[in-house]
PATIMI-300288 format. One record per atom (N, C-alpha, C, CB): residue number from 1; residue in three letters; atom name; x, y, z. Coordinates in steps of 0.001 Angstrom, whole numbers, always signed. Glycine has a CB too. Layout:
REM PATIMI-300288
+-----+------+------+---------+---------+---------+
:  nr : rest : atom :      px :      py :      pz :
+-----+------+------+---------+---------+---------+
: NUM :  Ala :   CA :       X :       Y :       Z :
...
+-----+------+------+---------+---------+---------+
This chain:
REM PATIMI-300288
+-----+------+------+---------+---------+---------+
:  nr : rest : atom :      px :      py :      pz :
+-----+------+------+---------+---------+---------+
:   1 :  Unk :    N :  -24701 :   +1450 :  -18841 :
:   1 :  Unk :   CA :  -26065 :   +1012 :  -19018 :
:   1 :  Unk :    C :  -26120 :    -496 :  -18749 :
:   1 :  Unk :   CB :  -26585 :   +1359 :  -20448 :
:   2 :  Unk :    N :  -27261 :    -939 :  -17966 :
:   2 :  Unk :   CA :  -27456 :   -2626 :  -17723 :
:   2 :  Unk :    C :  -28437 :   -2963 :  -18063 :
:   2 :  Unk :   CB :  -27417 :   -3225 :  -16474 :
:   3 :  Unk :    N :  -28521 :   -4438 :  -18099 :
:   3 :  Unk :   CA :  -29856 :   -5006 :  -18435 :
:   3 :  Unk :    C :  -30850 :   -3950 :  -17850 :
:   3 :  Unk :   CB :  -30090 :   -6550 :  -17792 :
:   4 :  Unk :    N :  -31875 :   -3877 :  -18470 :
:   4 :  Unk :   CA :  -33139 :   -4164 :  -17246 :
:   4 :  Unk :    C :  -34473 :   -4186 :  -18082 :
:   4 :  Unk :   CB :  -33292 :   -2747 :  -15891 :
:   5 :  Unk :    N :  -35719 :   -3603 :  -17751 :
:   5 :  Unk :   CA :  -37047 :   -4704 :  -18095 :
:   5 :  Unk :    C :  -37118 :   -4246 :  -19872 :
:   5 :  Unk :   CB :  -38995 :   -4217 :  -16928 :
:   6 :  Unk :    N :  -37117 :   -2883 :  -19825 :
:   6 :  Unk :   CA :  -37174 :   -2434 :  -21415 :
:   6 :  Unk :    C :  -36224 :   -2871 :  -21854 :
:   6 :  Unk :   CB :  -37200 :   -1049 :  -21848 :
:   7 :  Unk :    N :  -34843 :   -2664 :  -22126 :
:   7 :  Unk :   CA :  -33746 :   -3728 :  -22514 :
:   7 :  Unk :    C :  -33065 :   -4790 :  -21631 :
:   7 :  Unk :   CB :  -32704 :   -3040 :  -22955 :
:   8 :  Unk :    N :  -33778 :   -5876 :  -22433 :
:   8 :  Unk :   CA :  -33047 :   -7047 :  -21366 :
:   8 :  Unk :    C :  -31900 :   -7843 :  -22023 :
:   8 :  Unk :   CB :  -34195 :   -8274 :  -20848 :
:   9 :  Unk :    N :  -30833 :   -6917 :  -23204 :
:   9 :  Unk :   CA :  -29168 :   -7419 :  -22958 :
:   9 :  Unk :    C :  -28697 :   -5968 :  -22375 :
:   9 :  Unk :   CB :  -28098 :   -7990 :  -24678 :
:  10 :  Unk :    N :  -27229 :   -6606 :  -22590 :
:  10 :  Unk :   CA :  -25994 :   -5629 :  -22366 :
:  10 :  Unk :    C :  -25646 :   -5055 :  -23682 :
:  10 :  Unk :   CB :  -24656 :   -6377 :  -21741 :
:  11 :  Unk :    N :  -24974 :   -3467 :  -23489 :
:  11 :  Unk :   CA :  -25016 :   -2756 :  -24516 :
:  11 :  Unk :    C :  -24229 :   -3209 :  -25544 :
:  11 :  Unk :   CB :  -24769 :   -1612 :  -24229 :
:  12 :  Unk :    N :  -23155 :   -4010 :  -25059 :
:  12 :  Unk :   CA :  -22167 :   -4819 :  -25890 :
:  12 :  Unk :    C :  -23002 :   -5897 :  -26934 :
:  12 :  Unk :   CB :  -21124 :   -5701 :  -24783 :
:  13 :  Unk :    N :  -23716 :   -6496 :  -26052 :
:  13 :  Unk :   CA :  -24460 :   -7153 :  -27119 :
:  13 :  Unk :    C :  -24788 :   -6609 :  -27973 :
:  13 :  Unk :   CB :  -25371 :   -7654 :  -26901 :
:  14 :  Unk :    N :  -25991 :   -5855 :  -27517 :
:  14 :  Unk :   CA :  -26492 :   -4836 :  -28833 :
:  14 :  Unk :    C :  -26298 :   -4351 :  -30109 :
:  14 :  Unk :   CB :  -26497 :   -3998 :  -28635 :
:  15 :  Unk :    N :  -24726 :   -3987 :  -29747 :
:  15 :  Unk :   CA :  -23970 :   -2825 :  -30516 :
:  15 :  Unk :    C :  -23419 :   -4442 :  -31230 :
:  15 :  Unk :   CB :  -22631 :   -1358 :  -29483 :
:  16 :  Unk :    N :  -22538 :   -5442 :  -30715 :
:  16 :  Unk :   CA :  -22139 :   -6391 :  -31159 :
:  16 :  Unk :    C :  -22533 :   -7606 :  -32136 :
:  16 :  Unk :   CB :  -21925 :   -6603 :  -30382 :
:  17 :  Unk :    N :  -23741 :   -7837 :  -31352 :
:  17 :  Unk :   CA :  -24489 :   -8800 :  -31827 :
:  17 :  Unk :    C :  -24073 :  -10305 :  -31657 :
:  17 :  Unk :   CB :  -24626 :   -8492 :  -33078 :
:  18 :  Unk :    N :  -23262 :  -10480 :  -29923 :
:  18 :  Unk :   CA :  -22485 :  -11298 :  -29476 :
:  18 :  Unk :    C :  -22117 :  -10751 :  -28060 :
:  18 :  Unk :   CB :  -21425 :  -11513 :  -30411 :
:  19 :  Unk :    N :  -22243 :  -12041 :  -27227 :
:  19 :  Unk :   CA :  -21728 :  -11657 :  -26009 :
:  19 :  Unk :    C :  -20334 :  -11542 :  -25521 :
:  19 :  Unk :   CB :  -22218 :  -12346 :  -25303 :
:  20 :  Unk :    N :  -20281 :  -10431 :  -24627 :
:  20 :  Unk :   CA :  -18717 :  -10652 :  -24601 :
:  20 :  Unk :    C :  -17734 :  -11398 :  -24164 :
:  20 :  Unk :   CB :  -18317 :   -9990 :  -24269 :
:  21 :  Unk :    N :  -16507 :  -11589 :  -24676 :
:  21 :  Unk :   CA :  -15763 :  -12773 :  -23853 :
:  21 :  Unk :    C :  -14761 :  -12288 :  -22401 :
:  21 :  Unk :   CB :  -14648 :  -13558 :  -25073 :
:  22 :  Unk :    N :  -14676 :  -13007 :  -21847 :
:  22 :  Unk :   CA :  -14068 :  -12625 :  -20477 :
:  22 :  Unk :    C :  -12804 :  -13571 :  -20373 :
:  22 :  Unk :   CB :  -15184 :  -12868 :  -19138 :
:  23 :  Unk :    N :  -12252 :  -14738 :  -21698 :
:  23 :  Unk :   CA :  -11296 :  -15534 :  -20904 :
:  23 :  Unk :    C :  -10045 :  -14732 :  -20936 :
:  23 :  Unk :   CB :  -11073 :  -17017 :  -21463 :
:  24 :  Unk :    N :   -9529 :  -13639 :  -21529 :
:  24 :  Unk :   CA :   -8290 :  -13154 :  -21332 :
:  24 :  Unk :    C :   -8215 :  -12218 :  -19834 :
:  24 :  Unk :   CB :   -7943 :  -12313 :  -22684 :
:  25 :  Unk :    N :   -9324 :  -12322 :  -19294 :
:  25 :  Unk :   CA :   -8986 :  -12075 :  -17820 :
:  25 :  Unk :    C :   -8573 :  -12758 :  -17077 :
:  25 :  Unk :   CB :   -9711 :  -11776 :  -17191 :
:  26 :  Unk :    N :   -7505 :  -12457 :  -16044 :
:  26 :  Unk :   CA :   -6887 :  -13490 :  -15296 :
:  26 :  Unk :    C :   -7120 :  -13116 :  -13778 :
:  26 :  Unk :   CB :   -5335 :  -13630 :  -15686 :
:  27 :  Unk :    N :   -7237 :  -14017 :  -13010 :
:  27 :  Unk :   CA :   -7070 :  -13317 :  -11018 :
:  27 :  Unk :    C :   -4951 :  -13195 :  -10956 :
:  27 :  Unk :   CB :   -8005 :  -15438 :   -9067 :
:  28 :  Unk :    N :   -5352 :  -11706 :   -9966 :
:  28 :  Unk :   CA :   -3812 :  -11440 :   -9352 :
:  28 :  Unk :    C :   -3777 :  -12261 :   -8867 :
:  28 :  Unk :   CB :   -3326 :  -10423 :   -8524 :
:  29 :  Unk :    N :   -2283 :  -11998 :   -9399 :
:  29 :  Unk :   CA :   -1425 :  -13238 :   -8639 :
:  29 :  Unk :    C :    -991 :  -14363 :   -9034 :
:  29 :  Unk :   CB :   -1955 :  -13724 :   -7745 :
:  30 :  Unk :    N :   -1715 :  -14900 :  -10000 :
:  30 :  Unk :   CA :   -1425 :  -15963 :  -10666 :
:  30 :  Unk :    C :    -412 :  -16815 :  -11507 :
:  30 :  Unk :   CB :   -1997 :  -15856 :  -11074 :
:  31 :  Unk :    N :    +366 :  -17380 :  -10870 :
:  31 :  Unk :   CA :   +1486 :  -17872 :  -11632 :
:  31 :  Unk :    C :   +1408 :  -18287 :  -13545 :
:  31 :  Unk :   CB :   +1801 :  -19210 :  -10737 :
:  32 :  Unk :    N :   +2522 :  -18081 :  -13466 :
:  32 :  Unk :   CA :   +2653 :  -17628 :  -15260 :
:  32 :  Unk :    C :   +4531 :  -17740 :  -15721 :
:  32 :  Unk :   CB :   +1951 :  -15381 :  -15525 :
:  33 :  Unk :    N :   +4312 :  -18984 :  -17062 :
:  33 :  Unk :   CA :   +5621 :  -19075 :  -17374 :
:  33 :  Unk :    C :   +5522 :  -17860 :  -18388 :
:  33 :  Unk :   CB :   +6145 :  -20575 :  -17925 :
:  34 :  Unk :    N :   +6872 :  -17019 :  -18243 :
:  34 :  Unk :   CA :   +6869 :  -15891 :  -19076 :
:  34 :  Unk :    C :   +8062 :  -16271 :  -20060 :
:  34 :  Unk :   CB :   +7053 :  -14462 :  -18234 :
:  35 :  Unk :    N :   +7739 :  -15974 :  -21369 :
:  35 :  Unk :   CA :   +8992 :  -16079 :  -22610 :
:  35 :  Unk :    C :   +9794 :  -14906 :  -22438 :
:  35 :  Unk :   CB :   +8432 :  -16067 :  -24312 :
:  36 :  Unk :    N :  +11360 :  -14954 :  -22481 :
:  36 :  Unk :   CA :  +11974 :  -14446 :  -21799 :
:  36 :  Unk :    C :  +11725 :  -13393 :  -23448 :
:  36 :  Unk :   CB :  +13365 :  -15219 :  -20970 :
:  37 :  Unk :    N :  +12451 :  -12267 :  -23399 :
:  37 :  Unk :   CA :  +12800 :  -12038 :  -24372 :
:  37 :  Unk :    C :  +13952 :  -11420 :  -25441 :
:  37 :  Unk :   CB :  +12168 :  -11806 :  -24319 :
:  38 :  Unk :    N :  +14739 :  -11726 :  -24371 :
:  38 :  Unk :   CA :  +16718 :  -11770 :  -24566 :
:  38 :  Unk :    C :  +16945 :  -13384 :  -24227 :
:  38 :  Unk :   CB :  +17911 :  -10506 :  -23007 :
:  39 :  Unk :    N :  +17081 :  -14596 :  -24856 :
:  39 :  Unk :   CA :  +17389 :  -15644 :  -24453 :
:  39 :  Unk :    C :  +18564 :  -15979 :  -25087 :
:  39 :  Unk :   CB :  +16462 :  -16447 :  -24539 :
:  40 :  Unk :    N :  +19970 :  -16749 :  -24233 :
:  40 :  Unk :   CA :  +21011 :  -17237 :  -25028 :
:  40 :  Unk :    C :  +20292 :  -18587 :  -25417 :
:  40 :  Unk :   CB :  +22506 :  -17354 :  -24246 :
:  41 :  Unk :    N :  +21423 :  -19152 :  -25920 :
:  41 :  Unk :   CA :  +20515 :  -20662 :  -26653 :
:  41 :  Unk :    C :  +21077 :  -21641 :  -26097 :
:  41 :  Unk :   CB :  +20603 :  -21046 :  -28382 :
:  42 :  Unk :    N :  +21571 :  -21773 :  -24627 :
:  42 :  Unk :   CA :  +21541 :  -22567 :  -23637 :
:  42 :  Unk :    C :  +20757 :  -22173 :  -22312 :
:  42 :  Unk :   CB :  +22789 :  -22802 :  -23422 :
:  43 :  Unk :    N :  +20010 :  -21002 :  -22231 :
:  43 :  Unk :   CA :  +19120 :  -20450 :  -21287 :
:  43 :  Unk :    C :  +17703 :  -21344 :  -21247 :
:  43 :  Unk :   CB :  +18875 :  -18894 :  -21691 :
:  44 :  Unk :    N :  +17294 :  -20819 :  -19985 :
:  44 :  Unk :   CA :  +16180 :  -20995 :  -20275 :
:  44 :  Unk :    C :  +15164 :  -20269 :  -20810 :
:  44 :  Unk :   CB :  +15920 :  -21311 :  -19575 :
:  45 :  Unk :    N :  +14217 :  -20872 :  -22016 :
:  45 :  Unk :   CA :  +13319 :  -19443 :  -22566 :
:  45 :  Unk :    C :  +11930 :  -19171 :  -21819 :
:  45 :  Unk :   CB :  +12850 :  -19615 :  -24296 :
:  46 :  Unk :    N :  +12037 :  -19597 :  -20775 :
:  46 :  Unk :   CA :  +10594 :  -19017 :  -20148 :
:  46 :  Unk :    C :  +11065 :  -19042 :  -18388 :
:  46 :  Unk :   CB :   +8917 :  -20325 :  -20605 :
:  47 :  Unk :    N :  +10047 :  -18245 :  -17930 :
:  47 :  Unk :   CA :  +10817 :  -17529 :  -16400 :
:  47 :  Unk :    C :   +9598 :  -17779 :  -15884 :
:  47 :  Unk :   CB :  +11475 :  -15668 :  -16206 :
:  48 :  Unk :    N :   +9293 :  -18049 :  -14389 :
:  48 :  Unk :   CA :   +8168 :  -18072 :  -14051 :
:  48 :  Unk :    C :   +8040 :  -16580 :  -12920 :
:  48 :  Unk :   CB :   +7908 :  -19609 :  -13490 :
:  49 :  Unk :    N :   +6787 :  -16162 :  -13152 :
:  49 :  Unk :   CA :   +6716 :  -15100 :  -12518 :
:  49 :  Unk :    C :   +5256 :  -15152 :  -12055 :
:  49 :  Unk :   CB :   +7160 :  -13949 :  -13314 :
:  50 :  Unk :    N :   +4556 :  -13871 :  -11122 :
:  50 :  Unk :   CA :   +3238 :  -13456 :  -10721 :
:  50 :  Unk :    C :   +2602 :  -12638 :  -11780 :
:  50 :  Unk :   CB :   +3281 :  -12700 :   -9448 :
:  51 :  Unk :    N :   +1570 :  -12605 :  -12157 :
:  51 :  Unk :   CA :    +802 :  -11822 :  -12883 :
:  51 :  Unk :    C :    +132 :  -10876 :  -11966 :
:  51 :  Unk :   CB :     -91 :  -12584 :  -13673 :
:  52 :  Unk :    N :    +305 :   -9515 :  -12500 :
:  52 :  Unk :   CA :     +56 :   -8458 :  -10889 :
:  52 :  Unk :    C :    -753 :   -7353 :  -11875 :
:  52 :  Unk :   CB :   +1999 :   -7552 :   -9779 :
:  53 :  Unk :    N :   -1368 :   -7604 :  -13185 :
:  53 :  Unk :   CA :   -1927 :   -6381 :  -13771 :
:  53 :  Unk :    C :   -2240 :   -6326 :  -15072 :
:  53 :  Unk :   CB :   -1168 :   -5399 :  -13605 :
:  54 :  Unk :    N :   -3022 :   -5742 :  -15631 :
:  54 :  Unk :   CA :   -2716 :   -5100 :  -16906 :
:  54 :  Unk :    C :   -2383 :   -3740 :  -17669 :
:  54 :  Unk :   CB :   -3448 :   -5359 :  -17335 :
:  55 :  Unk :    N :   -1972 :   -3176 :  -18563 :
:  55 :  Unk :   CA :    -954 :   -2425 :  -18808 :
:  55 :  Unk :    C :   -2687 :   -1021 :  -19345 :
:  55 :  Unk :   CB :    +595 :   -3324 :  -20247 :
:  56 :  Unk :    N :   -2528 :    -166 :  -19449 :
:  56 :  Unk :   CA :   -3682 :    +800 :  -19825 :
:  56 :  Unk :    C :   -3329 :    +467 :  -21508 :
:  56 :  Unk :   CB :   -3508 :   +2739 :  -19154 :
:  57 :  Unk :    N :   -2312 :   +1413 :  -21760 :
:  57 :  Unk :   CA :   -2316 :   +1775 :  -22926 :
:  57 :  Unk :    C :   -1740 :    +954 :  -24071 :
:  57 :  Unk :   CB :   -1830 :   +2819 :  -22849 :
:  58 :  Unk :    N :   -1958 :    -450 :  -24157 :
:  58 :  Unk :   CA :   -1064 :   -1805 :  -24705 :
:  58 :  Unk :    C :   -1717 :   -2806 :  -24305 :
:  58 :  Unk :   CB :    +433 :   -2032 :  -24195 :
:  59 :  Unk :    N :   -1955 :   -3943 :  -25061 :
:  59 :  Unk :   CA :   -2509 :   -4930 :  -24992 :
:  59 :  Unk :    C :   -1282 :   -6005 :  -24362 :
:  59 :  Unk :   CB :   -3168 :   -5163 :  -26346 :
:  60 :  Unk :    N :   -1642 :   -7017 :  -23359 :
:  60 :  Unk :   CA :    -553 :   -7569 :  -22436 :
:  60 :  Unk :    C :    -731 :   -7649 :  -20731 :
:  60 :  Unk :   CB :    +668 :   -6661 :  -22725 :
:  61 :  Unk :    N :    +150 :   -8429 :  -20294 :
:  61 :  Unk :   CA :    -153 :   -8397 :  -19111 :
:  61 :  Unk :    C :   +1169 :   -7578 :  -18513 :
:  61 :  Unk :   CB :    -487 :   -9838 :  -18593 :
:  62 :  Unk :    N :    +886 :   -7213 :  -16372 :
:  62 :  Unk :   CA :   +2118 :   -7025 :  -16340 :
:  62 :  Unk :    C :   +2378 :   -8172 :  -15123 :
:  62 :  Unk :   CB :   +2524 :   -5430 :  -16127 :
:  63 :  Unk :    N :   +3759 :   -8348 :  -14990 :
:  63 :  Unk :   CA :   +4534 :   -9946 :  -14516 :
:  63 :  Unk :    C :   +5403 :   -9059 :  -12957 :
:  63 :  Unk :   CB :   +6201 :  -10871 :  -16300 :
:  64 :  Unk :    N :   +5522 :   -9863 :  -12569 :
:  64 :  Unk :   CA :   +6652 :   -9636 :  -11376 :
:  64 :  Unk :    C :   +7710 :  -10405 :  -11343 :
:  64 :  Unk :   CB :   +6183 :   -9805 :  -10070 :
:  65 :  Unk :    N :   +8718 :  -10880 :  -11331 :
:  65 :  Unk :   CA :   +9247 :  -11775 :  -11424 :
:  65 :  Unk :    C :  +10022 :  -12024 :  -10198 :
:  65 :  Unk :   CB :   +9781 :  -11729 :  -12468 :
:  66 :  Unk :    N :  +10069 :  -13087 :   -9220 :
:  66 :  Unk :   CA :  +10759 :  -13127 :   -8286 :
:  66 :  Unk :    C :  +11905 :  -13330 :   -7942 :
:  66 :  Unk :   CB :  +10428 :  -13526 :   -7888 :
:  67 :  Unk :    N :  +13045 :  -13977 :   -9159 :
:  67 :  Unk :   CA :  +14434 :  -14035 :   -8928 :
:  67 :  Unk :    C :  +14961 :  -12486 :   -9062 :
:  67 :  Unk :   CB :  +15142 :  -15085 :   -9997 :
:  68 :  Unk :    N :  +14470 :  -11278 :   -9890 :
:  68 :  Unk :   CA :  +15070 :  -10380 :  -10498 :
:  68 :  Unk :    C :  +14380 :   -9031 :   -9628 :
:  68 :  Unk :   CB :  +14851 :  -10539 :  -12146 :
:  69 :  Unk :    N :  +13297 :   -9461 :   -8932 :
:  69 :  Unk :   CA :  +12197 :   -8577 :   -8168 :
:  69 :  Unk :    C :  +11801 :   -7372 :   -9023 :
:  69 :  Unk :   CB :  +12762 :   -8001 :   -6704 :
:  70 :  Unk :    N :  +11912 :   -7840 :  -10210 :
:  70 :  Unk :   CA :  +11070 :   -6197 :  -11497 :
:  70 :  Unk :    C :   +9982 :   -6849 :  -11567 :
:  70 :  Unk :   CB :  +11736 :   -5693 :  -13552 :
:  71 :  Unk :    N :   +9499 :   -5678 :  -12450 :
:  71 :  Unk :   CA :   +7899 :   -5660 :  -12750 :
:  71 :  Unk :    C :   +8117 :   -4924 :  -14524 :
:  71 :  Unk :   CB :   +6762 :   -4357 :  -11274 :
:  72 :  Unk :    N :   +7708 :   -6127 :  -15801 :
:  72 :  Unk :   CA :   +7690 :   -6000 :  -16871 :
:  72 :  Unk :    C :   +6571 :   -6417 :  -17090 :
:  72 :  Unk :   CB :   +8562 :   -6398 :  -17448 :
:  73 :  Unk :    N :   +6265 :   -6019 :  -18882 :
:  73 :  Unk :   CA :   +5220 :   -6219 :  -19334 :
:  73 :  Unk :    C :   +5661 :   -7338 :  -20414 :
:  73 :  Unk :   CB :   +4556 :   -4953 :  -19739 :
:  74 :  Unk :    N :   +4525 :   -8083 :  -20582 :
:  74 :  Unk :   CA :   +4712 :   -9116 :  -21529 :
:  74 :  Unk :    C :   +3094 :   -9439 :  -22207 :
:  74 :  Unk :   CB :   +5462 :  -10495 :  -20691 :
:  75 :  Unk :    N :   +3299 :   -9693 :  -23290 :
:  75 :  Unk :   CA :   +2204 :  -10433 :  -24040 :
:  75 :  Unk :    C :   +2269 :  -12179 :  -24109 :
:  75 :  Unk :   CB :   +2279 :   -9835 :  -25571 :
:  76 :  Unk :    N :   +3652 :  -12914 :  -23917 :
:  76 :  Unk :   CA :   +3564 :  -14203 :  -24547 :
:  76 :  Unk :    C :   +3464 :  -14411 :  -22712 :
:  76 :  Unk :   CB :   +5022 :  -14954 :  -25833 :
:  77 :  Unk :    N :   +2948 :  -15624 :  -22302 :
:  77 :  Unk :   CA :   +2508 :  -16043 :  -21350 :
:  77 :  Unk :    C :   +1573 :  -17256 :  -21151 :
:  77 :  Unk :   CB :   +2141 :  -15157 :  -20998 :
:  78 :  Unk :    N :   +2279 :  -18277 :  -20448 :
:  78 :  Unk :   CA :   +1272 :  -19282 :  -20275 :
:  78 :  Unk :    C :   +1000 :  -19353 :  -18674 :
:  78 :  Unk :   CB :   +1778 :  -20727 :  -20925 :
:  79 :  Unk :    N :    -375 :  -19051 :  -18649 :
:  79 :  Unk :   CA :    -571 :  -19099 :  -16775 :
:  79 :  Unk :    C :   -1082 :  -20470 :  -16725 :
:  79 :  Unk :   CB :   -1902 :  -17832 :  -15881 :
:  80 :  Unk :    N :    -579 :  -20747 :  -15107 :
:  80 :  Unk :   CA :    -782 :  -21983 :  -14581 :
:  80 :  Unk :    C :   -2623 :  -22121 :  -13882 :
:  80 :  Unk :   CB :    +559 :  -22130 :  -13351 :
:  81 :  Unk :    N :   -2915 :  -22736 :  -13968 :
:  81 :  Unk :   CA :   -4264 :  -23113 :  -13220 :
:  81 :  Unk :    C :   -4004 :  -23404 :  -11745 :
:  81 :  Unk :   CB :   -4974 :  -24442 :  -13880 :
:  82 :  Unk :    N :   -3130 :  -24681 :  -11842 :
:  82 :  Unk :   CA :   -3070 :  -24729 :  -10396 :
:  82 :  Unk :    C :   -2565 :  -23689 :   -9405 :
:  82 :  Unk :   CB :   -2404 :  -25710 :  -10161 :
:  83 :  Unk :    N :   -1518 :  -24118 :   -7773 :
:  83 :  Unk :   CA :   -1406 :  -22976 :   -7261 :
:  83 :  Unk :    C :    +301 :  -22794 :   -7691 :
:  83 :  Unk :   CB :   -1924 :  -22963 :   -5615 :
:  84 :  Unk :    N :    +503 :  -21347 :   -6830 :
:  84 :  Unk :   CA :   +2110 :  -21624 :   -7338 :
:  84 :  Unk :    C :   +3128 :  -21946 :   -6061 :
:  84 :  Unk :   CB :   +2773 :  -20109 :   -8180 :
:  85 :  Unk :    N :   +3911 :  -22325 :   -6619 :
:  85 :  Unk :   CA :   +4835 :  -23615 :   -6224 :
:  85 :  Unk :    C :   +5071 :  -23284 :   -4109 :
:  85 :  Unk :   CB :   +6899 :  -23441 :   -7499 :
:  86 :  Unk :    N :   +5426 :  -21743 :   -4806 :
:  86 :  Unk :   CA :   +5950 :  -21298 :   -3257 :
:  86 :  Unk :    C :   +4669 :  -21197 :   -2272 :
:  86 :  Unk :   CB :   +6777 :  -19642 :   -3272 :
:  87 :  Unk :    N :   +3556 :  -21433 :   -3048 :
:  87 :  Unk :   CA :   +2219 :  -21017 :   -1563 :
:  87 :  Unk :    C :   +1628 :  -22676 :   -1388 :
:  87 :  Unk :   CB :    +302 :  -19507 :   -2251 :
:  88 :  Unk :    N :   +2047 :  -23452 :   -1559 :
:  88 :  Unk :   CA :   +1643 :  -24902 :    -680 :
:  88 :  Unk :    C :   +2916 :  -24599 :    +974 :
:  88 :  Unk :   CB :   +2279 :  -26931 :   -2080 :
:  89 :  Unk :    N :   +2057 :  -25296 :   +1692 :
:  89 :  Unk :   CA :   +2311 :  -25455 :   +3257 :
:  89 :  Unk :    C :   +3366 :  -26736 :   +3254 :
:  89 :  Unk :   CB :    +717 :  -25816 :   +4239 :
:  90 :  Unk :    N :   +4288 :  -26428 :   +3501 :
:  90 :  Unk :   CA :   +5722 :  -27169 :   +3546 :
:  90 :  Unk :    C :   +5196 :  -28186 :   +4959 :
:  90 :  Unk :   CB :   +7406 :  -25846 :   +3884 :
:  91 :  Unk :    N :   +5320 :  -29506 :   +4854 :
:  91 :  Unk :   CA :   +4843 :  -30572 :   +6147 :
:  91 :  Unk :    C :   +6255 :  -29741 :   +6645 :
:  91 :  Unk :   CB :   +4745 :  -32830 :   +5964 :
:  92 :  Unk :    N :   +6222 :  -29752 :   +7810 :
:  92 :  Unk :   CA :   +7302 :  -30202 :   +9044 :
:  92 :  Unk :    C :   +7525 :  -31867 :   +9403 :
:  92 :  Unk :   CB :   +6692 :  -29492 :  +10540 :
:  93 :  Unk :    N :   +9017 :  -31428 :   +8870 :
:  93 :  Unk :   CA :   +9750 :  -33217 :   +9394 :
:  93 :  Unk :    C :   +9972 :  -33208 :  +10756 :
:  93 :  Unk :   CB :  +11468 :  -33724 :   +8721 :
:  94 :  Unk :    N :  +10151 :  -33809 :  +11053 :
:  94 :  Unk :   CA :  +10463 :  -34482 :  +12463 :
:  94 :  Unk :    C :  +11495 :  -35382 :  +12951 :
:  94 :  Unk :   CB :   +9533 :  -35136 :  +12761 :
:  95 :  Unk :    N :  +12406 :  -35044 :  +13064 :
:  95 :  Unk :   CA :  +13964 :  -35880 :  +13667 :
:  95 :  Unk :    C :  +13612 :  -36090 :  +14800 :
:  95 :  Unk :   CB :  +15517 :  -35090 :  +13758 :
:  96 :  Unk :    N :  +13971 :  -37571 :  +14942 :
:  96 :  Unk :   CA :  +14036 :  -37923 :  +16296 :
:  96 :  Unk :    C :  +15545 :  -38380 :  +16488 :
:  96 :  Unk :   CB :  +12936 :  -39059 :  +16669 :
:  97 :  Unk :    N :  +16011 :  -37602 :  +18012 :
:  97 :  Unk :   CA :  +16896 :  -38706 :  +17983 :
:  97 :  Unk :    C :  +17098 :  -39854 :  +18448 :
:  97 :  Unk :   CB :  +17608 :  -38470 :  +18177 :
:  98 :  Unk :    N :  +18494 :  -40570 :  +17890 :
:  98 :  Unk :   CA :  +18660 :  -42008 :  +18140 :
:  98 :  Unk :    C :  +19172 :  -41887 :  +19961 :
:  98 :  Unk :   CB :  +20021 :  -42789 :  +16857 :
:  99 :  Unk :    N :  +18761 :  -43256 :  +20716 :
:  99 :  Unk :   CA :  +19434 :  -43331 :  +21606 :
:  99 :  Unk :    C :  +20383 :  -44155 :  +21919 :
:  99 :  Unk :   CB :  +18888 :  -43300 :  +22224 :
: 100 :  Unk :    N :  +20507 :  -44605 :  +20783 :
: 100 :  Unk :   CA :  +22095 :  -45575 :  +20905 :
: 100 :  Unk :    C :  +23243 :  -44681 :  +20615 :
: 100 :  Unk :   CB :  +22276 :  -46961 :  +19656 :
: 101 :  Unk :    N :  +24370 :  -44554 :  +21668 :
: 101 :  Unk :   CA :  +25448 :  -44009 :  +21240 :
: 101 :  Unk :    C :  +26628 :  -44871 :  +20566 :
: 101 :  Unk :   CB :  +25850 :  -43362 :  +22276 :
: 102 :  Unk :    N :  +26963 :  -43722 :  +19741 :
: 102 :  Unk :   CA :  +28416 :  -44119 :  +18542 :
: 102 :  Unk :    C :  +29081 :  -44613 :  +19020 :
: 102 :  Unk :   CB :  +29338 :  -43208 :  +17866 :
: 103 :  Unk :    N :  +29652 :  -45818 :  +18321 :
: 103 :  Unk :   CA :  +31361 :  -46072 :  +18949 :
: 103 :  Unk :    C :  +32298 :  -45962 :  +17994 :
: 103 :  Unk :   CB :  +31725 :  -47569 :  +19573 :
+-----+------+------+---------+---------+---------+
């Protein structure tokens, strides 16, 4: 059911008496430090991975992780805003060579 002229909220409202919130939605893809959750205590405790989903039946996201190439579920998670590391455009260097030869 949607707005329209006879009811002009959403049924959530209604029933709620508050609009709903949307920030625990995230866009695929999105980079995300994940808390590991086997850590030794010289490891590192967070892994960075893709956020590729959410789980149906469990509250959480699900992760990809690219050193290990699985796909787990996790609840603790801090996603990044900006982009991730590997999708900026690498400049091309440019060697020139010298024309003085070695002696």
């Amino acid at each position: 059911m949607a707005p329209s002229k006879m009811v002009p909220q959403t049924p959530y409202k209604i029933w709620h008496g508050k609009s709903a919130s949307y920030k625990h939605l995230r866009a695929w893809g999105r980079p995300a430090y994940v808390k590991r959750l086997v850590e030794d205590k010289l490891d590192l405790r967070s892994i960075m991975c893709r956020f590729i989903g959410y789980p149906k039946e469990t509250t959480g996201y699900y992760f990809y992780d690219l050193s290990e190439q699985k796909i787990f579920l996790s609840r603790n998670a801090v996603f990044l805003e900006k982009g991730f590391p590997t999708d900026s455009r690498r400049d091309k260097m440019l060697l020139e060579e010298s024309s003085e030869a070695r002696q």
